[in-house]
C-alpha positions as semicolon CSV with decimal commas, in nm:
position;residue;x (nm);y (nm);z (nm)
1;X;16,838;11,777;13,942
2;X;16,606;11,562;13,790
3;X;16,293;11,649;13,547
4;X;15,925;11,674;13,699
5;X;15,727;11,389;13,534
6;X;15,503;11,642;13,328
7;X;15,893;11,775;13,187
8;X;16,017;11,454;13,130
9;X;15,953;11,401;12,758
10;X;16,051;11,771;12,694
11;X;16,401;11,650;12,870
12;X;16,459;11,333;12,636
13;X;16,355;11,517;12,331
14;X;16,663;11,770;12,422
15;X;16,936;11,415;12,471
16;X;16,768;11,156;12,236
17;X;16,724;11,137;11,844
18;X;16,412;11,241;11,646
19;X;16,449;10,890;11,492
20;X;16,343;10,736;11,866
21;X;15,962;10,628;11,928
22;X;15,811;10,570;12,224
23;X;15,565;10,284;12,315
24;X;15,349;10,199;12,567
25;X;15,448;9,835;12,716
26;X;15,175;9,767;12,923
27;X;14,882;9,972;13,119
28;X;14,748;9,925;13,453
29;X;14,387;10,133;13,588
30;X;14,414;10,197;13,982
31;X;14,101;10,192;14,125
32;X;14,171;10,519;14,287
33;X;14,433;10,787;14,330
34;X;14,730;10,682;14,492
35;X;14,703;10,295;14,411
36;X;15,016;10,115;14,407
37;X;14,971;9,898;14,125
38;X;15,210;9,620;13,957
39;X;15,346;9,581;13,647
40;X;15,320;9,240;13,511
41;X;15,734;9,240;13,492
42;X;15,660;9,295;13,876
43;X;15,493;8,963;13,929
44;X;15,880;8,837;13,825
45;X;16,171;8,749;14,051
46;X;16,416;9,033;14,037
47;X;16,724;8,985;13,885
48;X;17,057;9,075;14,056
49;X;17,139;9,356;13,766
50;X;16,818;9,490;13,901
51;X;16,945;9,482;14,269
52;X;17,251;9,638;14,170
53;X;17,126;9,914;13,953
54;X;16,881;9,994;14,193
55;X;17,180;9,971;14,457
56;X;17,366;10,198;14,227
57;X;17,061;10,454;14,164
58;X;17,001;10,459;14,568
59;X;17,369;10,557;14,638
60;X;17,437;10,805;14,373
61;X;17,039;11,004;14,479
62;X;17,136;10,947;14,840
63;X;17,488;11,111;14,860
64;X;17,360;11,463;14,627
65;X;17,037;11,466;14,914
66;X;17,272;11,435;15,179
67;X;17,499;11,714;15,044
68;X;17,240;11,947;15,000
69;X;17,060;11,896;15,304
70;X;17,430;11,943;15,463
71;X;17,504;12,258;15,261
72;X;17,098;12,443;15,319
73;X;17,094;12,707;15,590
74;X;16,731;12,632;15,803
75;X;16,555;12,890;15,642
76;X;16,639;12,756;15,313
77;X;16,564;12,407;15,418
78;X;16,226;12,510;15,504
79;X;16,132;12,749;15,273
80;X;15,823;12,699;15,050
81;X;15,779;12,803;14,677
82;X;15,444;12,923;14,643
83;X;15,475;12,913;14,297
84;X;15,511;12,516;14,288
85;X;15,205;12,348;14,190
86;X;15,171;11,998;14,375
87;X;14,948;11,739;14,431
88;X;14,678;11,783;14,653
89;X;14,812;11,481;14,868
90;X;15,163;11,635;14,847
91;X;15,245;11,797;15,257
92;X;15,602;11,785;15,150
93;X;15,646;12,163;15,027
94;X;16,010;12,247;15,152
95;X;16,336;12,088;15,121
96;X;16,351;11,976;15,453
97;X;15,971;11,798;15,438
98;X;16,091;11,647;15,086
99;X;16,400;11,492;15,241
100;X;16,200;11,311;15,571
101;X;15,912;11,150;15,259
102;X;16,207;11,007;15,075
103;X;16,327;10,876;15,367
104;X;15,924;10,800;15,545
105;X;15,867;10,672;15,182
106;X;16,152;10,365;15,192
107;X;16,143;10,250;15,493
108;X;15,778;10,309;15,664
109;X;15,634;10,262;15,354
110;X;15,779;10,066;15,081
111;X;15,947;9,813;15,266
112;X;15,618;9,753;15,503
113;X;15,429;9,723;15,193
114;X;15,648;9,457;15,077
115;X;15,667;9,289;15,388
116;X;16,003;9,344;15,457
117;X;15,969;9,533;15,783
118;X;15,931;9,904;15,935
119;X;16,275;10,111;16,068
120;X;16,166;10,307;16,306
121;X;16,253;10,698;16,206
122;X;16,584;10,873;16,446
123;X;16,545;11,265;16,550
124;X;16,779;11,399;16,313
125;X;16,701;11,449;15,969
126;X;17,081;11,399;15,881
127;X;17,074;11,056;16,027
128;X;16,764;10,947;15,922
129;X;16,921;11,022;15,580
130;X;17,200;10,809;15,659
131;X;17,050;10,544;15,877
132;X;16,742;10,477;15,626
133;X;16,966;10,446;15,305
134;X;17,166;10,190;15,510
135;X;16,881;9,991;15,598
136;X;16,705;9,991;15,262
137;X;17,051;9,914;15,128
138;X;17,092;9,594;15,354
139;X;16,719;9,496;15,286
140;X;16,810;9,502;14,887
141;X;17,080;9,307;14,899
142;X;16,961;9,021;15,124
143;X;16,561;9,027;15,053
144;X;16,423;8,701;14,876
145;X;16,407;8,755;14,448
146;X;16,050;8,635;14,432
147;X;15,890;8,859;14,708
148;X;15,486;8,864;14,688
149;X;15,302;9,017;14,929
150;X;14,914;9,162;14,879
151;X;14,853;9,447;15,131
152;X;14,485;9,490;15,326
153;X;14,390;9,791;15,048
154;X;14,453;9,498;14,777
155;X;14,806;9,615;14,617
156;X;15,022;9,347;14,530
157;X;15,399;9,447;14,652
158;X;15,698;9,214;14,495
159;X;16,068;9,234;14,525
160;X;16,084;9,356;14,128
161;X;15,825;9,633;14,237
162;X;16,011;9,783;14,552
163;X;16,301;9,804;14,349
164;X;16,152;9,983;14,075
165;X;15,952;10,217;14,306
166;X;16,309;10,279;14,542
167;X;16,472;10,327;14,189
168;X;16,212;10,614;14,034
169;X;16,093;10,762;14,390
């Protein structure tokens, strides 16, 4: 399972050296919550390590989502911590709602954002989970390196970007 964000330091403190520092590369302000922006390594052409490590990241993610969705009884697929603090934009609260955003997220979001085109979503959560890793698969591999695309809310979308959102989503 992988650390929230606000655990993630706490996580590399417990597999990293005390002799490691980390620095801030480069900042970016949103203009408001929920504002895609880009990175100024996003304005690059991707590079095919990128593709494939993204490729790589998407697969490995993918297949442990699939299993569990596979393994969850429905009540357990649905169920709903109310313990768990989220976002107030956040509707995904159970299992089941988390797996259909990753899956809304890459191709109805991401890949319109960049341009790249919208998959239309299947009935089955199981085969959307399939079916949308597929696509977005396909779409890495063949999609132009120097993608630019500015959406009609003003956030600039590149090839480099998409991967690095599909890679840390």
């Amino acid at each position: 399972m992988r650390p929230r964000r606000c655990d993630l330091r706490r996580q590399l403190v417990d597999v990293i050296h005390d002799d490691v520092t980390f620095t801030v590369a480069e900042r970016t302000f949103a203009p408001r919550t929920g504002f895609e922006s880009a990175f100024q390594r996003d304005r690059r052409p991707c590079t095919a390590a990128e593709r494939q490590a993204t490729r790589d990241i998407l697969a490995s993610v993918r297949s442990e989502l699939i299993a569990l969705v596979s393994e969850l009884s429905d009540p357990l697929l649905d169920w709903e911590d109310p313990e768990r603090v989220l976002p107030s934009y956040a509707s995904w609260r159970s299992v089941r709602q988390l797996a259909w955003h990753v899956v809304d997220t890459e191709s109805r979001y991401y890949l319109p954002c960049t341009g790249l085109g919208y998959r239309e979503p299947t009935e089955s959560l199981f085969d959307e989970l399939v079916q949308s890793a597929a696509h977005v698969d396909a779409v890495v591999q063949s999609m132009p390196a120097d993608v630019v695309r500015t959406t009609e809310a003003g956030e600039v979308w590149t090839s480099t970007k998409l991967l690095r959102r599909l890679a840390v989503a």
